[in-house]
LOZA-648886 format. One record per residue (C-alpha): residue number from 0; residue in one letter; z, x, y. Coordinates in pm, 1 decimal, m for minus. Layout:
<guros>
+-----+--------+----------+----------+----------+
: num : residu :       c3 :       c1 :       c2 :
+-----+--------+----------+----------+----------+
: NUM :      A :        Z :        X :        Y :
...
+-----+--------+----------+----------+----------+
</guros>
This chain:
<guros>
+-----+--------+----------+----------+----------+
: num : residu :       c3 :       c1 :       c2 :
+-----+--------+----------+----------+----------+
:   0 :      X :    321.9 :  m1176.5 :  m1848.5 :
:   1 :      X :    m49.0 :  m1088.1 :  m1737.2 :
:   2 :      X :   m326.0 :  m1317.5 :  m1715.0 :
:   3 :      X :   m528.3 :  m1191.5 :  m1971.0 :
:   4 :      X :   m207.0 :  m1204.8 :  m2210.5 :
:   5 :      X :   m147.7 :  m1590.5 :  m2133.4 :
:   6 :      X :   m499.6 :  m1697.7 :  m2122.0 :
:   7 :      X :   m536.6 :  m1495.5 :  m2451.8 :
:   8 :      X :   m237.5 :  m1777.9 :  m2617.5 :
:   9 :      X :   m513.9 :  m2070.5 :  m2496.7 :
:  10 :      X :   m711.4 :  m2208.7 :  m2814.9 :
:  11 :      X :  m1008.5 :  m2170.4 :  m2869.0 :
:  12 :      X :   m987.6 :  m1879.4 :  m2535.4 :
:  13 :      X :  m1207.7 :  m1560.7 :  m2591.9 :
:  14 :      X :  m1094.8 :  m1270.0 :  m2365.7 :
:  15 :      X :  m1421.0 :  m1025.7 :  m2230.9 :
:  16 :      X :  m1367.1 :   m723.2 :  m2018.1 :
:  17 :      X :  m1625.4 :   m633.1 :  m1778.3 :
:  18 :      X :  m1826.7 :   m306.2 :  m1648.3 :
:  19 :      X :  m1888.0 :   m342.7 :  m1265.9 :
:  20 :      X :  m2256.3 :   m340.7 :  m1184.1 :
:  21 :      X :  m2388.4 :   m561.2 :  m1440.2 :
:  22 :      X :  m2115.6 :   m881.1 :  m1417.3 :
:  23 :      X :  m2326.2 :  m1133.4 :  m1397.8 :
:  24 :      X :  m2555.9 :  m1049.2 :  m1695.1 :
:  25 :      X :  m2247.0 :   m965.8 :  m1895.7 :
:  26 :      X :  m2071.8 :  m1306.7 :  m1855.9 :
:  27 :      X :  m2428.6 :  m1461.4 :  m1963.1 :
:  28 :      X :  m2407.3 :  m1305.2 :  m2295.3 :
:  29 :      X :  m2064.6 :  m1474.0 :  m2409.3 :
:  30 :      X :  m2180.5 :  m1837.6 :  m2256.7 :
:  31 :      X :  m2270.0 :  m2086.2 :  m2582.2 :
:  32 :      X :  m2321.7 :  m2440.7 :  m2539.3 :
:  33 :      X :  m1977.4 :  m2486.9 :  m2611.0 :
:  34 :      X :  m1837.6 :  m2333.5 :  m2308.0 :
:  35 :      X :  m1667.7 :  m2577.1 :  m2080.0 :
:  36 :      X :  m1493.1 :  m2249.8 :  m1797.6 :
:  37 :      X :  m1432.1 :  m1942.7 :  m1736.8 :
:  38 :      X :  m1162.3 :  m1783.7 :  m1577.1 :
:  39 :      X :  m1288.9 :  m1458.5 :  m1333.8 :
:  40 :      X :   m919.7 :  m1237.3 :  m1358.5 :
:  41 :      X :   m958.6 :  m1044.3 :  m1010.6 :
:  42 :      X :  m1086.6 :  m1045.5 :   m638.5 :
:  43 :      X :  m1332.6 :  m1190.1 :   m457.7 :
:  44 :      X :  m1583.6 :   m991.0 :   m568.6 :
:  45 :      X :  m1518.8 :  m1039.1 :   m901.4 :
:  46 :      X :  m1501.0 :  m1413.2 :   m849.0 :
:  47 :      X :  m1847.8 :  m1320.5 :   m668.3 :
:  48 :      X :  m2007.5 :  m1145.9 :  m1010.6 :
:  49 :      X :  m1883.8 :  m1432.6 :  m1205.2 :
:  50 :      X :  m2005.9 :  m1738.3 :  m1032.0 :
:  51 :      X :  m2376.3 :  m1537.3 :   m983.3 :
:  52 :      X :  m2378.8 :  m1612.5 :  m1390.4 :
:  53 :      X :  m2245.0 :  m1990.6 :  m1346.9 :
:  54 :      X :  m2446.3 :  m2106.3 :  m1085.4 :
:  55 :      X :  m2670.9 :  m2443.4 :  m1184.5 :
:  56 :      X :  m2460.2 :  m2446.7 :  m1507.4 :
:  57 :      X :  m2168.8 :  m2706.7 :  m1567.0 :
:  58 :      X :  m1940.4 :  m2422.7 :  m1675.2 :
:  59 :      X :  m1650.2 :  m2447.6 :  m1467.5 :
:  60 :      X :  m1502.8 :  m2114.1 :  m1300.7 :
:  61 :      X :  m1141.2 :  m2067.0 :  m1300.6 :
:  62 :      X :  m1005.9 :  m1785.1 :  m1019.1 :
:  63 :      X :   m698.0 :  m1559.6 :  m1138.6 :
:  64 :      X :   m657.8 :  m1397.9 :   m780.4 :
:  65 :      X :   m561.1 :  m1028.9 :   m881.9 :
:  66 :      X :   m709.3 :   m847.2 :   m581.2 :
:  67 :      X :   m595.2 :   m793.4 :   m257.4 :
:  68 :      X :   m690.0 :  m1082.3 :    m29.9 :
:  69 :      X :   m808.1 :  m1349.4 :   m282.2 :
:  70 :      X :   m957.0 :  m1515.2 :     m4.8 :
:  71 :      X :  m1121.2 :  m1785.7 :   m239.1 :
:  72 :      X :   m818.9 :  m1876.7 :   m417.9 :
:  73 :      X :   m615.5 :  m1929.3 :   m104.8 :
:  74 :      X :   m928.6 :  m2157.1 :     m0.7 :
:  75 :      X :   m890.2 :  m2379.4 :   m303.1 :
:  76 :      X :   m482.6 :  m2381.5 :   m301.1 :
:  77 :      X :   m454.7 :  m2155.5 :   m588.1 :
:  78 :      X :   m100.2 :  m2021.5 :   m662.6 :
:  79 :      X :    m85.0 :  m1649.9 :   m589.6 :
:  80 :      X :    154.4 :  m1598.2 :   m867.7 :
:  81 :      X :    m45.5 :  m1544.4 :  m1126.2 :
:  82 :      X :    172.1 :  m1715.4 :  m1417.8 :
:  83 :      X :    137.2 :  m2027.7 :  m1190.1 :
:  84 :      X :   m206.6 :  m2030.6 :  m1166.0 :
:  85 :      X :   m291.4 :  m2041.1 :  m1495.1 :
:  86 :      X :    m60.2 :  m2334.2 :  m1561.8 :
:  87 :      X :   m239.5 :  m2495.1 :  m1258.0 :
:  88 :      X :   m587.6 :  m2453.7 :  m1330.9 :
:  89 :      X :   m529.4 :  m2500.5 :  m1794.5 :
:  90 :      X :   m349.7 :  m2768.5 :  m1703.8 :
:  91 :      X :   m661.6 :  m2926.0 :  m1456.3 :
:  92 :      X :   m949.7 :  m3112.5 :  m1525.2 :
:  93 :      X :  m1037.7 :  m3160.4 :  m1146.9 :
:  94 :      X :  m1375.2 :  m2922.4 :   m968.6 :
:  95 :      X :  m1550.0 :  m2918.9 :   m649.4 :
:  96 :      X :  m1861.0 :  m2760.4 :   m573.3 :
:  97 :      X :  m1905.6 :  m2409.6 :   m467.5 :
:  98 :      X :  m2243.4 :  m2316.3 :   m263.6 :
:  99 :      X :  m2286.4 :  m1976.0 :   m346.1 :
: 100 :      X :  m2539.2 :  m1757.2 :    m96.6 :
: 101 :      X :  m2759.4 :  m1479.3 :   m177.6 :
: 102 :      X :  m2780.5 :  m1121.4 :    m35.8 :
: 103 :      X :  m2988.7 :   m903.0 :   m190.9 :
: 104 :      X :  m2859.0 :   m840.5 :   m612.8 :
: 105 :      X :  m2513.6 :   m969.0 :   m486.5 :
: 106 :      X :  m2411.4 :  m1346.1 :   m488.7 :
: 107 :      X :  m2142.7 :  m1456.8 :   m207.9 :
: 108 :      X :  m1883.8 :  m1706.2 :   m275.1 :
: 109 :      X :  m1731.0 :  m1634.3 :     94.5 :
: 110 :      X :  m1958.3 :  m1464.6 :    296.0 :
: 111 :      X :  m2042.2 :  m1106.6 :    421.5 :
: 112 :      X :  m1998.3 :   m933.0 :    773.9 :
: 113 :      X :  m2183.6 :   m672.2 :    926.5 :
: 114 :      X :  m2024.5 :   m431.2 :   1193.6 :
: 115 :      X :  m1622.8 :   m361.9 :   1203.9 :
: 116 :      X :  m1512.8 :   m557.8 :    890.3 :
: 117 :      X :  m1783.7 :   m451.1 :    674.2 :
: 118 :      X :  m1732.1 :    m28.3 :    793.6 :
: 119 :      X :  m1326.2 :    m87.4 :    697.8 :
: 120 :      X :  m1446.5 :   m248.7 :    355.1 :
: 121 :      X :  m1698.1 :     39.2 :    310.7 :
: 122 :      X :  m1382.7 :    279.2 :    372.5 :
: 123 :      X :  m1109.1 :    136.0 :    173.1 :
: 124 :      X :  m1146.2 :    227.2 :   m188.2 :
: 125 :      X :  m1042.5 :     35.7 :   m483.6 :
: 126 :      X :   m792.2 :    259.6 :   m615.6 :
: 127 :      X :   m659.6 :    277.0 :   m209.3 :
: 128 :      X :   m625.2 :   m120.1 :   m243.4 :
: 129 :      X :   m482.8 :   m135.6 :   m571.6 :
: 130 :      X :   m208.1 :    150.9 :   m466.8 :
: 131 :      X :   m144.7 :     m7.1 :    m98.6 :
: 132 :      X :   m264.0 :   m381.9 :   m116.5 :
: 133 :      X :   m356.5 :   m516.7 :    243.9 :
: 134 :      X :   m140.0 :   m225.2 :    415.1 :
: 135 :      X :   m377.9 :    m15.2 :    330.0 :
: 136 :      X :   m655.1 :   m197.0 :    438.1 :
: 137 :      X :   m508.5 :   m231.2 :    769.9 :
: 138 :      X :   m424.8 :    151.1 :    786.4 :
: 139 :      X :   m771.2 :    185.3 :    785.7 :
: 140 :      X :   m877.7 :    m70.1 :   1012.9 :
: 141 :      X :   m675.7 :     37.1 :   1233.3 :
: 142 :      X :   m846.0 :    402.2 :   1211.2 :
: 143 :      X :  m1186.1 :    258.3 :   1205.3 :
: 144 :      X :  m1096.4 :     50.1 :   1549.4 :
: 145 :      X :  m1045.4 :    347.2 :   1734.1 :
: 146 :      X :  m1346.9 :    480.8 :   1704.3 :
: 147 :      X :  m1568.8 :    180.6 :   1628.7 :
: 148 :      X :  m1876.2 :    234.7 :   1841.3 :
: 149 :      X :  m2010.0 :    m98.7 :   1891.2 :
: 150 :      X :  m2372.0 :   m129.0 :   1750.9 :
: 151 :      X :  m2604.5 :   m351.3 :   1947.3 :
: 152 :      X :  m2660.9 :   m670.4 :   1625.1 :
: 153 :      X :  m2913.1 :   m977.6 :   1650.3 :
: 154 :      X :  m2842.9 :  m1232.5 :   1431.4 :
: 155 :      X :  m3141.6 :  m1505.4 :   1394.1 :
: 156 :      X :  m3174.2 :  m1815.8 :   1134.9 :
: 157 :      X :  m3204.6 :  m2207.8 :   1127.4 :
: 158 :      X :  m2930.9 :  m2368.5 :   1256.6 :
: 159 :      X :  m2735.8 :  m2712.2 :   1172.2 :
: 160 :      X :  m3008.2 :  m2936.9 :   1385.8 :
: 161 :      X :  m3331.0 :  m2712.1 :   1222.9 :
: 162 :      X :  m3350.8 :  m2575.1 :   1548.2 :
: 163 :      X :  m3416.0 :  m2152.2 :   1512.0 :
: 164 :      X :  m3134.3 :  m1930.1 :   1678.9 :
: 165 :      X :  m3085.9 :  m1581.3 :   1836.1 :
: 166 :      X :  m2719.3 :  m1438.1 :   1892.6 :
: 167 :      X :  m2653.8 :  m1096.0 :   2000.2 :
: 168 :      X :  m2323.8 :   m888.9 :   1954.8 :
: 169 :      X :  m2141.4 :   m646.4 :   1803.6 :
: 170 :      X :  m1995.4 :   m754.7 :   1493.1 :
: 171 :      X :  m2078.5 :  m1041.4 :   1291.7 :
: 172 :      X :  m1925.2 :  m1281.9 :   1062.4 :
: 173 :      X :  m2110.3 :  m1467.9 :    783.4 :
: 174 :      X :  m1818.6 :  m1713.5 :    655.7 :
: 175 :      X :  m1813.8 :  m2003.6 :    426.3 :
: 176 :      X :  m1475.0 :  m2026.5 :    387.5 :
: 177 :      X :  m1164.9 :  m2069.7 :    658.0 :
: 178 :      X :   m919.3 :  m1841.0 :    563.6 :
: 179 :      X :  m1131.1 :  m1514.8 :    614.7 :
: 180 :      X :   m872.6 :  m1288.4 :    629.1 :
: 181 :      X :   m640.5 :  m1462.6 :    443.5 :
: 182 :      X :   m360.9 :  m1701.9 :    521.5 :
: 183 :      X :   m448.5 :  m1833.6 :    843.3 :
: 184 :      X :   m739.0 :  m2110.9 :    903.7 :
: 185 :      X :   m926.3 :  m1850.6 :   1156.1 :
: 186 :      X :  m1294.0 :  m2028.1 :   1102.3 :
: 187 :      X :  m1162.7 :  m2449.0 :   1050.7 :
: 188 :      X :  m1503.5 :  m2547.8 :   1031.9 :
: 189 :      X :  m1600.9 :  m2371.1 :    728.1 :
: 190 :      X :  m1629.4 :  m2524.9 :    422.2 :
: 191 :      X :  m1735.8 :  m2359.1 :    106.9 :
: 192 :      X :  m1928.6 :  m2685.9 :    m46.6 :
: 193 :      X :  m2145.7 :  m2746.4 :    232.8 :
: 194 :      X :  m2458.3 :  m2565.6 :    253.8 :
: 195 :      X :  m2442.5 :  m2406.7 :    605.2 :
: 196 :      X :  m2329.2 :  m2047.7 :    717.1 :
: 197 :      X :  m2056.1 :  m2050.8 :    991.2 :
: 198 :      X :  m2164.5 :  m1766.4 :   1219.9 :
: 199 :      X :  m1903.1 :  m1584.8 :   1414.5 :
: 200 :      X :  m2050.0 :  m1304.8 :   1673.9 :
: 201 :      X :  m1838.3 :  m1093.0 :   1874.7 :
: 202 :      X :  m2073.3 :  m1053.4 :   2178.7 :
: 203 :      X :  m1863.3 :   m793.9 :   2373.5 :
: 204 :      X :  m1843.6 :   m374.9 :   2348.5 :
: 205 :      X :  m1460.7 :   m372.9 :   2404.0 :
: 206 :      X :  m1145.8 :   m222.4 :   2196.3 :
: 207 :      X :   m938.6 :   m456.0 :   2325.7 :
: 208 :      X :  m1123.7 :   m742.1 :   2248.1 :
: 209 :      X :  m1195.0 :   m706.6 :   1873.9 :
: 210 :      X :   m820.9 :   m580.3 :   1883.2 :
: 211 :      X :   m718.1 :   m963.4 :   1981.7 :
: 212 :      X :   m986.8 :  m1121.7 :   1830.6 :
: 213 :      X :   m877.7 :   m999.6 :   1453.0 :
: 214 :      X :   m488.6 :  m1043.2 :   1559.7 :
: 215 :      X :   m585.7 :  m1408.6 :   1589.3 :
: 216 :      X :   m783.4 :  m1383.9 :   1296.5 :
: 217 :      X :   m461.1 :  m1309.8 :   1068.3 :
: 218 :      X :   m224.3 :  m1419.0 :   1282.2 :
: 219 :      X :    m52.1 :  m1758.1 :   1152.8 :
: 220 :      X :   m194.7 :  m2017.7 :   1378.9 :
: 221 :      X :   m401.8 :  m1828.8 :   1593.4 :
: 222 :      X :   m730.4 :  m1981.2 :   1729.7 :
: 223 :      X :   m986.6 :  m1645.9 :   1746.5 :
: 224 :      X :  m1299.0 :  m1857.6 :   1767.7 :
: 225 :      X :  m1151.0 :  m1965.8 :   2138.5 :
: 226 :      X :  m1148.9 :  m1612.4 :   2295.3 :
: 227 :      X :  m1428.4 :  m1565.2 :   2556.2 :
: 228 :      X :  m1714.7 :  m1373.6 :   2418.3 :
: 229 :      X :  m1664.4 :  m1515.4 :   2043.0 :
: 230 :      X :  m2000.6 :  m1721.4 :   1997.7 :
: 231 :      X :  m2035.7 :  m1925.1 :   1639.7 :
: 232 :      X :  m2350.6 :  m2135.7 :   1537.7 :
: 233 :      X :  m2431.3 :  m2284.8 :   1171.9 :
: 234 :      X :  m2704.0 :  m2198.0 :   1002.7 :
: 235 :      X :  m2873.0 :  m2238.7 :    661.8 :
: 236 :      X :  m2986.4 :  m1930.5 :    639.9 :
: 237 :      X :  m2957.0 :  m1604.2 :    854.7 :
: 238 :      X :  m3036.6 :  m1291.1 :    945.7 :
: 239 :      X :  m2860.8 :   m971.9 :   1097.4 :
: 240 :      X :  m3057.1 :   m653.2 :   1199.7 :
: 241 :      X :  m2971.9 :   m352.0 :   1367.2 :
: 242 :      X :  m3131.6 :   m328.4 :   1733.7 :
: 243 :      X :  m3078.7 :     65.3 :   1721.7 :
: 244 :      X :  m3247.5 :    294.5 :   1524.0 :
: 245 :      X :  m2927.9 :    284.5 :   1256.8 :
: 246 :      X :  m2810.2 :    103.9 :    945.5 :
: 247 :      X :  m2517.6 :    m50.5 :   1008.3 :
: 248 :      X :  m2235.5 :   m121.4 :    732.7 :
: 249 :      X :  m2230.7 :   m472.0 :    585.0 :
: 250 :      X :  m1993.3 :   m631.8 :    298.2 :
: 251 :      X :  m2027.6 :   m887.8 :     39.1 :
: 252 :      X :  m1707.9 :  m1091.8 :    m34.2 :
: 253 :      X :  m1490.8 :   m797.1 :    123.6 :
: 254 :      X :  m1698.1 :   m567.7 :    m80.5 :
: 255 :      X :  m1913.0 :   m270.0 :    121.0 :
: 256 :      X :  m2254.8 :   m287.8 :    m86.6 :
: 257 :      X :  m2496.3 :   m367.1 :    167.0 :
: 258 :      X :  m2681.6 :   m209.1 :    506.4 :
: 259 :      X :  m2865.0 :   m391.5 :    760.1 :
: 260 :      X :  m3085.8 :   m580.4 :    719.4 :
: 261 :      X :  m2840.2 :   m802.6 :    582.7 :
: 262 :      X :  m3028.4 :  m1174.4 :    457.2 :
: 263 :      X :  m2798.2 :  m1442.5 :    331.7 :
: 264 :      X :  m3003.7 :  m1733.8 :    150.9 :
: 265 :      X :  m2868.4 :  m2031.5 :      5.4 :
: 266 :      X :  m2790.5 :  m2012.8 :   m374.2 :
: 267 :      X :  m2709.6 :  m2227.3 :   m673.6 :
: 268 :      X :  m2375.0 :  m2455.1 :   m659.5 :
: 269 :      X :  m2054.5 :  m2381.4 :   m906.6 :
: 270 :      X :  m1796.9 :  m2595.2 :  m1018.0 :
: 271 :      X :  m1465.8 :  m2437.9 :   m938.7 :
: 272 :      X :  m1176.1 :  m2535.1 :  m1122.0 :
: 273 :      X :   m839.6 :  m2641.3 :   m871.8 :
: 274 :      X :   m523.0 :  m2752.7 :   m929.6 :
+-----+--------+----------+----------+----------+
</guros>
């Protein structure tokens, strides 16, 4: 049984579809004073449309994970089955807060990246990642490692003492969250209630080393934030620009929709529904 098809047995439950591009202001419309949640049936960037429209409200936001990492979800404990987790979260009364971050239109519930990350998010297209989950994905990571070419990035902001900061690299991580690429606990500082950024830079122009940072990233206990040349700061707000004359790709809770410059500002808080 679908989601949609057991959340539409609920109550009192109303079931909207949704047009990408205009989430947020779509979810507003079917919000009455009598709305206590609402479930977001998808990905992260769905999650990411939904929560732009409850932030500041005391609607609580319910994640169906129905994409392909459901980063979010994993955060919060979430069942990936999705029968389960609508038993979990109908049967819960229980939220936490959810600082959400602003980048440009978009809202992120996650984070962004700008460099490697963001160009094989940019290159693996939804009907790809519907057809060949996370295999695809890494099919194409894999093809966009080989001939990454390393763009010279300076990241600046406010860090955690108020004190401004300057990192240079080569990619760049903008996470809120620990499980980044899924399972494993790659960032274990992160925490998607506080209001700081947890700043991963890759500082060196080497195959190999991006290779063994991301194996560590998704590898079950793997520690990539240890490698030489990984440097991580927290900020409150940041800033990632190109130091070449070219845009580089940047993504929005695993979504490519962005270029450098690439701002994240802190956003209005949700209350997410858990188990």
């Amino acid at each position: 049984m679908r989601a949609v098809e057991m959340l539409a047995s609920v109550p009192g439950t109303q079931i909207h579809g949704t047009v990408p591009g205009s989430v947020p202001e779509q979810v507003r419309t079917h919000l009455t004073s009598d709305t206590t949640r609402v479930y977001a049936i998808g990905g992260d960037g769905t999650v990411g449309d939904v929560a732009a429209a409850l932030a500041g409200t005391n609607v609580g936001l319910g994640i169906i994970p129905c994409g392909t990492t459901n980063v979010l979800a994993r955060e919060y404990g979430i069942s990936m089955w999705t029968k389960k987790a609508v038993r979990q979260l109908e049967a819960s009364e229980r939220t936490v807060p959810l600082r959400t971050w602003t980048v440009g239109e978009h809202t992120a519930v996650l984070g962004g990246g700008v460099g490697w990350d963001a160009r094989v998010m940019w290159n693996s297209p939804t009907s790809m990642k519907r057809r060949l989950g996370r295999t695809g994905v890494a099919l194409v990571g894999l093809r966009e490692m080989a001939r990454y070419e390393f763009p010279p990035l300076v990241v600046t902001g406010t860090d955690d003492h108020g004190e401004q900061i300057t990192m240079r690299g080569t990619s760049v991580i903008l996470a809120t969250v620990k499980r980044w690429a899924g399972g494993n606990t790659g960032i274990p500082q992160a925490d998607p209630s506080d209001d700081y950024i947890d700043v991963v830079v890759l500082e060196r122009k080497s195959l190999l080393h991006l290779m063994a940072f991301w194996t560590l990233m998704m590898l079950p206990g793997g520690r990539p934030l240890t490698l030489p040349g990984v440097r991580t700061a927290r900020m409150v707000r940041a800033l990632v620009e190109s130091e070449s004359d070219v845009e580089v790709e940047a993504h929005v809770n695993g979504e490519g929709v962005e270029y450098t410059p690439f701002a994240m500002e802190p956003g209005g808080v949700v209350n997410v529904l858990v188990p």
